[in-house]
C-alpha positions as CSV (number, residue, x, y, z in Angstrom):
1,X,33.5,-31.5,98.7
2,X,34.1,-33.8,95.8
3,X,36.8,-33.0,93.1
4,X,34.1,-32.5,90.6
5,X,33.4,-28.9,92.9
6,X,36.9,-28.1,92.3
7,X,37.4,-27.4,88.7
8,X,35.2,-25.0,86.1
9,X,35.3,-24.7,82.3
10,X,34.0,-21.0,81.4
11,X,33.2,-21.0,77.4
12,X,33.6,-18.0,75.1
13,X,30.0,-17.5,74.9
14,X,26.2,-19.1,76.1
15,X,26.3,-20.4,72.7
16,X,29.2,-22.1,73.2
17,X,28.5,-23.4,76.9
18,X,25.3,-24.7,75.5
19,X,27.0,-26.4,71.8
20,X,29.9,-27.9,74.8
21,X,26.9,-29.4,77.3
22,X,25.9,-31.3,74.2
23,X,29.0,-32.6,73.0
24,X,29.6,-33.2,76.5
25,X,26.5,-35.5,76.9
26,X,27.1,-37.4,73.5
27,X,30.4,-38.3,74.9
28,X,28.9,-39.0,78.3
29,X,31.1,-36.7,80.3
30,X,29.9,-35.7,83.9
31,X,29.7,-32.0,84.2
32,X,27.1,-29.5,85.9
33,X,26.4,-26.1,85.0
34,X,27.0,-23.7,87.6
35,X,26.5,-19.8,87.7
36,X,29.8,-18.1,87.0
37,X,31.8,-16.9,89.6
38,X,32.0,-13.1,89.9
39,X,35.9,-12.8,89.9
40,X,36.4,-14.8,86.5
41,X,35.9,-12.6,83.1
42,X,33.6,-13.6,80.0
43,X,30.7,-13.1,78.0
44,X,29.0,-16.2,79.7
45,X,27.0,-16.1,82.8
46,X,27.6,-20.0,83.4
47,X,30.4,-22.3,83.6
48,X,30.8,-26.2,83.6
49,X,31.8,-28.1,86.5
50,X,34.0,-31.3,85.6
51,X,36.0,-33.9,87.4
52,X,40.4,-33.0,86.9
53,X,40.4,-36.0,85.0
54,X,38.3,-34.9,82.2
55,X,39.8,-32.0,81.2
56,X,42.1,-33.4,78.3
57,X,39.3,-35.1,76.9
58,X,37.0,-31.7,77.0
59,X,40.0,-29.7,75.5
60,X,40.0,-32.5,72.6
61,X,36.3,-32.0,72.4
62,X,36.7,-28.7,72.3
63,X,39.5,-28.5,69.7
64,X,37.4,-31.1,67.1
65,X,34.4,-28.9,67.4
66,X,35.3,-25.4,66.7
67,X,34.9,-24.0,70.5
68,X,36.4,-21.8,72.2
69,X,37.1,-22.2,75.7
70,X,37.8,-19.0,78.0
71,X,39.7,-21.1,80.4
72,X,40.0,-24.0,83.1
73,X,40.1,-22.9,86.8
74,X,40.9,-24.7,90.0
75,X,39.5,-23.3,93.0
76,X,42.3,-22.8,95.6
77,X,42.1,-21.5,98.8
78,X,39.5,-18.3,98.8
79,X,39.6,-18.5,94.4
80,X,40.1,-19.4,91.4
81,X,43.6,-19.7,89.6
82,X,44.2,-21.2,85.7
83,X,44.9,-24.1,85.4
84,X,47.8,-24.4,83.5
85,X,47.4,-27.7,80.7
């Protein structure tokens, strides 16, 4: 498992994660969009995958376009826990 399987983005909305994917692509960030898992709340069905490394620059992304992100989590051990900035 590569670090890119260890980190998720989950946007406010499908809107969102869709406006993000492009932003993310113009900027030629790695990402892959991945079904939700269960135990993390928001109105979106999908989240991004993305390298550790990338996350400042997606928050910045983020911040410049108007999008809201519902949060950043780091799978550890059998879950996910926020990953505090």
């Amino acid at each position: 498992m590569n670090a890119m399987d260890q980190v998720i983005v989950l946007m406010k909305s499908v809107h969102q994660h869709m406006a993000m994917e492009d932003r993310l692509d113009r900027h030629q960030i790695r990402y892959k969009t991945v079904v939700k898992p269960r135990s993390l709340g928001s109105d979106c069905g999908t989240a991004l995958q993305v390298a550790p490394a990338d996350i400042e620059r997606i928050r910045k992304l983020s911040d410049d376009s108007g999008l809201t992100i519902f949060g950043v989590f780091v799978r550890e051990n059998d879950g996910w826990k926020p990953m505090v900035p």
